[in-house]
Every structure is written in structure tokens, then in C-alpha cells.
MARSELO-538930 format. One record per residue (C-alpha): residue in three letters; x, y, z. Coordinates in steps of 0.25 Angstrom, whole numbers, padded with zeros to 4 digits, always signed. Layout:
<atoms>
ALAXYZ/...
</atoms>
This chain:
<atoms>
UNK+0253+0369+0345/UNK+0264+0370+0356/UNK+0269+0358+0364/UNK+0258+0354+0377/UNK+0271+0349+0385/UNK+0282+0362+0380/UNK+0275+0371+0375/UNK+0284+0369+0360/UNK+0278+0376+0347/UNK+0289+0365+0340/UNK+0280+0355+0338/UNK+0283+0345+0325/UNK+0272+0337+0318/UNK+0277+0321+0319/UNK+0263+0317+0314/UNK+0250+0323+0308/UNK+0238+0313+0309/UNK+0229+0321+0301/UNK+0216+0326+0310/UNK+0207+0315+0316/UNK+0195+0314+0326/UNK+0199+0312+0342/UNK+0201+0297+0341/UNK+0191+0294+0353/UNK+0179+0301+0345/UNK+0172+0288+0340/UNK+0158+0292+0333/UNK+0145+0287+0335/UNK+0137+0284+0324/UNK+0131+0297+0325/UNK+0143+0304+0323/UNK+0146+0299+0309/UNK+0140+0310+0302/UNK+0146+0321+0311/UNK+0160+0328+0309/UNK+0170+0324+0318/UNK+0180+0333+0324/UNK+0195+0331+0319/UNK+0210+0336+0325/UNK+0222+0336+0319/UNK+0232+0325+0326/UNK+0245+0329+0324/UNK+0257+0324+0331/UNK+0268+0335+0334/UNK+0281+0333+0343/UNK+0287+0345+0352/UNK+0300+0346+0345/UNK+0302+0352+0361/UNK+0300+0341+0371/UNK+0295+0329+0360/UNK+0282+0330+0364/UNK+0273+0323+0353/UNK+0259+0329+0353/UNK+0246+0333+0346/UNK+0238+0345+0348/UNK+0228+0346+0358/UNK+0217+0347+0350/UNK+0206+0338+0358/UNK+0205+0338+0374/UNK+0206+0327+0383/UNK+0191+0331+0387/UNK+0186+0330+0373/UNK+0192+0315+0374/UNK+0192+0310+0387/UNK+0179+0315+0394/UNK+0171+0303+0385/UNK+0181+0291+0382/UNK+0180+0281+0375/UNK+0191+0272+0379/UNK+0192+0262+0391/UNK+0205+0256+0395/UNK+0199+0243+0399/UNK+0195+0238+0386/UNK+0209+0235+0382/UNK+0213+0223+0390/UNK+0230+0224+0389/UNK+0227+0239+0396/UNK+0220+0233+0406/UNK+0231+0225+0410/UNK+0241+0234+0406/UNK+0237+0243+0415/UNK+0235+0232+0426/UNK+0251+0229+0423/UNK+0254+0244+0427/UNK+0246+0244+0439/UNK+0253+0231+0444/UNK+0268+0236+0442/UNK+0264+0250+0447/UNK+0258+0245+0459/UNK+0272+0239+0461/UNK+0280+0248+0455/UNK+0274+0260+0464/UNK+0271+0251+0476/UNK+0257+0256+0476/UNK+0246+0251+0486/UNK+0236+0257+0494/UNK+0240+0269+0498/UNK+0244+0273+0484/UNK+0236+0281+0474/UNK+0235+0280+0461/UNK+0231+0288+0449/UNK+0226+0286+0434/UNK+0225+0298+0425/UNK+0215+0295+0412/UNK+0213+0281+0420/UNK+0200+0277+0410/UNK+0192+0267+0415/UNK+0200+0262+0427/UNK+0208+0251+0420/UNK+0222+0254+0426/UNK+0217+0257+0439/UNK+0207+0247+0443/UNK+0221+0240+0445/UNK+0225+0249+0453/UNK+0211+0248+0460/UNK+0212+0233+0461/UNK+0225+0236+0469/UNK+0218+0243+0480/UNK+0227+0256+0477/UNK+0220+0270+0478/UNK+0218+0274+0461/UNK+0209+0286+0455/UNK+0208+0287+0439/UNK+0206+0302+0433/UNK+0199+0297+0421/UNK+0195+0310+0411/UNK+0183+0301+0403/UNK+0170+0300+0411/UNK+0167+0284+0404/UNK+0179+0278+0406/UNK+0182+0283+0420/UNK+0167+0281+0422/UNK+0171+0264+0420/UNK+0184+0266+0431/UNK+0174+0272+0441/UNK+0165+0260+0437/UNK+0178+0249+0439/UNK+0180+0255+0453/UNK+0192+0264+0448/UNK+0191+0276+0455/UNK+0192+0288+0445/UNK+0190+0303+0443/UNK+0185+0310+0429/UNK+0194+0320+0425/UNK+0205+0326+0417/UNK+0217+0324+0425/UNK+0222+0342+0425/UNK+0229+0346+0437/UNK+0218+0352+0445/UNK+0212+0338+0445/UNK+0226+0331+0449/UNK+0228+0340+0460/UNK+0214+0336+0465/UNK+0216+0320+0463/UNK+0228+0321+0471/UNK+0220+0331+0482/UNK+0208+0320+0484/UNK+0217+0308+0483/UNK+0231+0311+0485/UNK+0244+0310+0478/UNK+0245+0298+0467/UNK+0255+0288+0468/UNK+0253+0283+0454/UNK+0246+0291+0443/UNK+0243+0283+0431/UNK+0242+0291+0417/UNK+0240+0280+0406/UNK+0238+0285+0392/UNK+0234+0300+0395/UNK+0248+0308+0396/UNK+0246+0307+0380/UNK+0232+0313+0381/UNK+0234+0326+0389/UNK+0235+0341+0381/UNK+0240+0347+0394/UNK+0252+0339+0395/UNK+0257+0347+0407/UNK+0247+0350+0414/UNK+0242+0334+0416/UNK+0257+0331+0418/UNK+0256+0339+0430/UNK+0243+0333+0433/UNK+0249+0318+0434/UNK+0259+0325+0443/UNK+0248+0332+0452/UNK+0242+0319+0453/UNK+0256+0312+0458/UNK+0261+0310+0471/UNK+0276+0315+0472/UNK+0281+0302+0473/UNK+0273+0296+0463/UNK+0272+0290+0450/UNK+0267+0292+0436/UNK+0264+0282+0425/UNK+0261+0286+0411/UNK+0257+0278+0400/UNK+0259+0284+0385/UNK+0261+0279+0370/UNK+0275+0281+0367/UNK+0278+0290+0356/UNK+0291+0280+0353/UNK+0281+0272+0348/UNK+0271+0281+0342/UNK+0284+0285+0334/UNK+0291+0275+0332/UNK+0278+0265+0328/UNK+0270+0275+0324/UNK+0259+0273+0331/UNK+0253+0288+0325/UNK+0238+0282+0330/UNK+0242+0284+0345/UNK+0239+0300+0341/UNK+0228+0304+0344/UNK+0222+0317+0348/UNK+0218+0313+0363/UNK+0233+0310+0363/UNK+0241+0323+0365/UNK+0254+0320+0368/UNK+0265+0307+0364/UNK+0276+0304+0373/UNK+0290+0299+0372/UNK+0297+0297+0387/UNK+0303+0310+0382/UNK+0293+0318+0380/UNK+0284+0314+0393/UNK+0295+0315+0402/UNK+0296+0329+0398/UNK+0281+0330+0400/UNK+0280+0324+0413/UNK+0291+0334+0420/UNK+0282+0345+0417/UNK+0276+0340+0430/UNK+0289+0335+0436/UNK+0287+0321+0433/UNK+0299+0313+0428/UNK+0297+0300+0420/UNK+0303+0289+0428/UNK+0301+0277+0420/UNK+0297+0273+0406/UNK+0289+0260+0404/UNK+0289+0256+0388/UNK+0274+0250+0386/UNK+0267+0240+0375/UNK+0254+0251+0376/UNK+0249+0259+0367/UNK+0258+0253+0355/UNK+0270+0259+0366/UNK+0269+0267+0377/UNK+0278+0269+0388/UNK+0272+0271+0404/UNK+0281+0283+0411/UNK+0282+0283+0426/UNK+0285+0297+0430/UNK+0288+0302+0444/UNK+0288+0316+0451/UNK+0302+0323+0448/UNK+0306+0323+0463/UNK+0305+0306+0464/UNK+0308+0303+0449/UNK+0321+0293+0447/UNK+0320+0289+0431/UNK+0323+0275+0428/UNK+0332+0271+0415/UNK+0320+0267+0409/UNK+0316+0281+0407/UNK+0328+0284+0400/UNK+0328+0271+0391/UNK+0314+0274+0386/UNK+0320+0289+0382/UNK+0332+0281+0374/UNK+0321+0274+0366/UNK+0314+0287+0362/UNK+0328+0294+0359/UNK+0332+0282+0352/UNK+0318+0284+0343/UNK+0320+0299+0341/UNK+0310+0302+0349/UNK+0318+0313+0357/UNK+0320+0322+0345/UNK+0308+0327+0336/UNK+0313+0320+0322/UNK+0310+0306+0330/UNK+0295+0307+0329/UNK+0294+0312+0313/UNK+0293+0298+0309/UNK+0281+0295+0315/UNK+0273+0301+0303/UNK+0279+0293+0292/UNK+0276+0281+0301/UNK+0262+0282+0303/UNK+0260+0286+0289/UNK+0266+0271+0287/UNK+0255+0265+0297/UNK+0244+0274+0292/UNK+0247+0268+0274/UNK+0250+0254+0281/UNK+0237+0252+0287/UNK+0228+0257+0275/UNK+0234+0250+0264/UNK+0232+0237+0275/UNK+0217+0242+0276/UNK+0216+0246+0259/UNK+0220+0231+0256/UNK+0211+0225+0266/UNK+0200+0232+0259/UNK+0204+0229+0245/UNK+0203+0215+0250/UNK+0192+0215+0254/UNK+0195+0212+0270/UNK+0185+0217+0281/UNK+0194+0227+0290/UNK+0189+0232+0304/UNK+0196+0237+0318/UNK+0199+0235+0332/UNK+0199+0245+0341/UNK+0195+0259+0342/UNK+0207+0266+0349/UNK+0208+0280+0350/UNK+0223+0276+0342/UNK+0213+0268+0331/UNK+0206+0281+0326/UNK+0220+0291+0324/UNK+0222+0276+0315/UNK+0209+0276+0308/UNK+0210+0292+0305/UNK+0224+0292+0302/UNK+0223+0281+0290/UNK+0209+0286+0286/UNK+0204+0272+0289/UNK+0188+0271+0289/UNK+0177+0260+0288/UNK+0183+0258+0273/UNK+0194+0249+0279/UNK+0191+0249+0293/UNK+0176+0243+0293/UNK+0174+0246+0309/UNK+0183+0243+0322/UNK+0179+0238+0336/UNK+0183+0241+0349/UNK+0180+0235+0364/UNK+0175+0248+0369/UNK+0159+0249+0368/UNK+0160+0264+0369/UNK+0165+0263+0353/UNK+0155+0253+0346/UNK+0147+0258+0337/UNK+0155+0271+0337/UNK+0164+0276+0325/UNK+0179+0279+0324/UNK+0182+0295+0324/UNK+0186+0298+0311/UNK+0187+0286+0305/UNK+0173+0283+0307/UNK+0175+0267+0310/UNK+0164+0258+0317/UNK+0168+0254+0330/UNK+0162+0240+0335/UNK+0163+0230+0346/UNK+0174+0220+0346/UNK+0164+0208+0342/UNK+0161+0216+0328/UNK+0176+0208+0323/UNK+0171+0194+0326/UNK+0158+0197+0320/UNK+0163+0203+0308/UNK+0177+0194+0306/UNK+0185+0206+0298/UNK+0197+0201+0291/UNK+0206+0212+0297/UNK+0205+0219+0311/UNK+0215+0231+0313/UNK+0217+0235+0326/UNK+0219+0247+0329/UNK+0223+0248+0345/UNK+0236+0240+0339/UNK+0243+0242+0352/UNK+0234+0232+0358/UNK+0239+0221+0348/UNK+0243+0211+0358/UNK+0229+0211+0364/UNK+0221+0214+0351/UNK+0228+0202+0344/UNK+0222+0193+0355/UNK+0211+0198+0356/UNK+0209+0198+0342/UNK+0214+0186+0339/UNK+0203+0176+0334/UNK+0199+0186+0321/UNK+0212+0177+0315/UNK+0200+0166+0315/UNK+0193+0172+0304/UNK+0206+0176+0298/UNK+0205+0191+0304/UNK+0218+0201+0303/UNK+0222+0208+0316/UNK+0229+0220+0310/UNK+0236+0232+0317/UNK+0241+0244+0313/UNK+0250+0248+0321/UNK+0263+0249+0323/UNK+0264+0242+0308/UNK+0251+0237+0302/UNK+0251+0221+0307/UNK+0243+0208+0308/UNK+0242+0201+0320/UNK+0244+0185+0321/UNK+0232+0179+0322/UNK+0232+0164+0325/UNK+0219+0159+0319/UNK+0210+0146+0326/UNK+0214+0140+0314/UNK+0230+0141+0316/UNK+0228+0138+0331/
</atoms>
């Protein structure tokens, strides 16, 4: 394996999850009694430029043609992404005469704000379902891969882009180069560049291992992706810290010729030196950590079984199922899990095997614990999720330690 970004054979293993089915393959039922394919996810860092990474071992196409996820069933990204369309609007004094484009833009949830503003948008959305239901919202949108044969085209039918948008899909490219020069194709001279990723800060410092997942390819620190962007002759100009994704940071990034970092580009880097992130032996404690998650959780779910308590889930994340392979946790102690998305019920977990239901199974079924495994949607879960503190339900979540959540009861109220 050589590095996607430089080309390095010094590449050092930080993390070997065992192999595990793509986390997106759910199972019908018909499925059960056939094989499923498994890779090999293991992290290794570029001792050279401090990439982390795992092989290439599936192709976006083998995900995203068919996908299973839709943005607009989580309510705090819908209005996070409404937040960023309101201060980039400002920020960028877009209007009318601006264009905007979203790469992997899913189901249109971002840029029907941008739409609502009256401001010229287009989405490149890879999977034919999701991008299927932007069309459907009046979002307009393209199928296809973003490569640079179709940048060049975007920007030939519909001109330059003031903006371009790449939330959660730097992560998922093998061609790290090659789509790096694509955003930039895409890019008027004087434009801008917004990307959203988990931060490998915290993916090493929390241990937040069910972030890997082979659909992701790649983990950032500022450092890492500033070296990737200037393979197009981008420059990172700013660094937002976010609350996403268990910790992500938003990276606005500019052609080289307009670029003027601000400090807090370099404040951001001081926090990842600071870590050790900017040197290989930072990232080797991510092993022993997740190892620590990983004996936590099932000697939780090994004493809810000895007494005797009903355990089932919430969610079905993509994150969720490098969870339930990693710790080997099956109906035994996980009975099933649910998940707003139709597309999942009555399907199966990969790997795991795990029924998936809607929703309204928990209120049937009044469970004594419910683990959730999206735990970065806590805030929103924990309200939502509230009212199983009537029957005197736990809310439990794995990550970053294994918690309860406060649950005020109708009869404390």
C-alpha cells in the first residue's frame, strides 16, 4: 500500500479493526443465509505527510450508486445546514447573480436554502434515490461522480461557482488528488471552498474508532488536508471547530493567488501540535483507547443480560455497524434497533445480523435500556427520546465513555 496523497510506502498501522462487511450493506431477509463479503479495515498513518487512511478496498460506485442515507431525516443537520447557508450568504455576499455548488449534495437538504434564497444552485449527487428526492424537492441536481471530466463540464454549461459545498465527502474519495483538482475545476478564481470533516483530533483523542469505516478513506487533521488541498493550489484560509460528527472542523479554502489565512488557521494547528498530532507517535494511542470502549460496552451489555434487562438500539448509522462488528455484539445482547429511515425496516445489520425497526417498536415494546448508537446526536436523541424515563427506560451511549443520560420522569416532573 502506498500513500493516495504522496505516494509514501511508510505507512504505520495506528489501528487494526479486524475485517467487516461495508457498513451500508444492510440485509434483507433473504440474505440471511447467504455469505457476505468482508475487508479488512485497518487504519495506517503516512509517517510522510500524516495522512491517516485505509486501503481502497471498496469503490465509491460499489456504495453510492444505491444509498441508503438521507440527510433530512436528522433534524439538527437540517438546521445545521440552514445555519451555514445563512452566515455564508453573508459572509460571501451571495445573491442572484451568485452560483453555488454542492458536491455528494444527497437529498437537497442544504441547498433547498440556498434555493429558498433565490440564488442559482446545482447538486452533483452520485446516488440515483437520494438525489432522485432533491429533484423531487425542486433542488436542482445532476447524477454523477464528481472526476474532473465532469467539473470541467459543470463549469462549461453553468459557469464558474462562487461557492462549492463538500460536506462529508473529502473523507470518502480513493482519488484524493484527482477530486481535489475537481473542487478546484469547479471553482471560480476568486472563489470559495467549504469543507466539512470529522477531525482526526478527536477521533484520537476520544477515540471515536466507529468513525472508520471503509466508504471512509481518508482522516484529516488541518495538517494533513492543507497539504492535500495544495495539490490543486488551494490554500486553507480559515478553520471553523464544529459540535458535528462527535468534532469536525469546516475548512474554507481559497485559490492560492486570493488566499490571506486568518489566525484561526494557525490556532487550530497549535491544538493538533499540542496533541501530537504533527508527529507519528501521536496517534498510537488510539488503539489502547478503543480497546477500553470496546471491554466497556460489553461488560455493560454482559450484566444487563445476567439481569435479566431487555436491550435494543437506536439507529442504524453507517458508524453503528464498525460498533456492532468491532465488539461482536449480536441479537444476544442487542434484541434489534430502529431507525427513521423506511429504507432499513425489516432489513438486518451487516455483519451483525441485528433487526432493524421503525421508531414506534420502543414505545411498543418499553425496553429497559436503549443504547444509541449515532451518540453524536445526543443533544437531540435525549429529547427526542426522553419520555422512555416514564417507564423507567435507560438512554445509554457509547461513546466517547459509555453514559446514561438524565432522564426526568412524569413522575419527578
Amino acid at each position: 500500500m502506498r500513500c493516495r496523497l504522496c505516494d509514501s510506502e511508510r505507512l504505520t498501522s495506528v489501528l487494526d479493526l479486524g475485517a467487516t462487511p461495508p457498513c451500508e450493506s444492510f440485509l434483507a431477509p433473504e440474505q440471511l443465509d447467504i455469505a457476505e463479503a468482508t475487508y479488512p479495515l485497518h487504519l495506517r498513518l503516512c509517517e510522510e505527510c500524516l495522512l491517516l487512511q485505509i486501503p481502497a478496498l471498496i469503490t465509491p460506485e460499489d456504495t453510492f450508486t444505491e444509498y441508503a442515507y438521507f440527510s433530512s431525516y436528522s433534524r439538527s443537520w437540517v438546521d445545521h445546514a440552514r445555519t451555514f447557508v445563512e452566515t455564508a450568504v453573508d459572509r460571501l455576499s451571495l445573491d442572484g447573480d451568485s452560483f453555488v455548488v454542492e458536491v455528494a449534495s444527497n437529498d437537497g437538504y442544504l441547498l433547498g436554502h440556498v434555493v429558498e434564497r433565490g440564488i442559482r444552485c446545482l447538486g452533483i449527487e452520485p446516488s440515483v434515490n437520494v438525489g432522485a428526492a432533491a429533484v423531487a424537492a425542486g433542488v436542482p441536481t445532476e447524477t454523477a461522480f464528481l472526476d474532473e471530466e465532469t467539473a470541467a463540464r459543470v463549469r462549461a454549461e453553468h459557469g464558474p461557482a462562487n461557492l462549492v459545498v463538500a460536506n462529508n465527502v473529502y473523507a470518502h474519495i480513493p482519488d484524493l488528488r484527482g477530486f481535489t483538482r475537481s473542487l478546484r475545476g469547479l471553482l471560480a478564481d476568486d472563489g470559495w471552498l467549504s469543507i466539512e470533516v470529522h477531525h482526526a483530533l478527536n477521533l484520537v483523542e476520544l477515540g471515536q474508532f466507529d468513525t472508520i469505516y471503509h466508504e471512509h478513506f481518508q482522516y484529516y487533521t488541518v495538517h494533513s488536508a492543507q497539504r492535500a488541498l495544495a495539490v490543486a493550489g488551494l490554500t486553507v484560509v480559515d478553520v471553523e471547530l464544529l459540535d458535528t460528527h462527535g468534532g469536525s472542523i469546516r475548512l474554507w479554502a481559497r485559490p492560492d493567488a486570493v488566499a490571506v489565512p486568518t489566525a484561526r488557521v494557525t490556532e487550530v494547528l497549535d491544538l493538533e501540535r499540542a496533541a501530537g498530532l504533527h508527529e507519528p507517535a501521536g496517534y498510537l494511542s488510539l488503539a489502547p483507547r478503543t480497546e477500553g470502549v470496546r471491554q466497556e460496552l460489553l461488560r455493560f451489555l454482559l450484566d444487563c443480560k445476567a439481569a435479566g434487562k431487555r436491550v435494543v438500539g437506536y439507529g442504524a448509522p453507517g458508524k453503528g455497524n464498525t460498533l456492532l462488528n468491532y465488539c461482536g455484539i449480536r441479537p444476544d445482547l442487542l434484541e434489534y434497533t430502529v431507525d427513521r429511515n423506511p429504507y432499513k425496516h425489516g432489513r438486518f445489520t451487516p455483519g451483525t445480523r441485528i433487526p432493524i425497526h421503525e421508531p414506534e417498536r420502543i414505545d411498543l415494546d418499553r425496553p429497559d435500556v436503549v443504547v444509541v448508537l449515532p451518540w453524536n446526536l445526543e443533544i437531540e436523541l435525549t429529547e427526542q427520546l426522553r419520555h422512555i424515563g416514564d417507564w423507567g427506560g435507560e438512554l445509554v451511549f457509547p461513546l466517547p465513555v459509555l453514559h446514561r443520560a438524565a432522564l426526568e420522569t412524569k413522575v419527578n416532573q
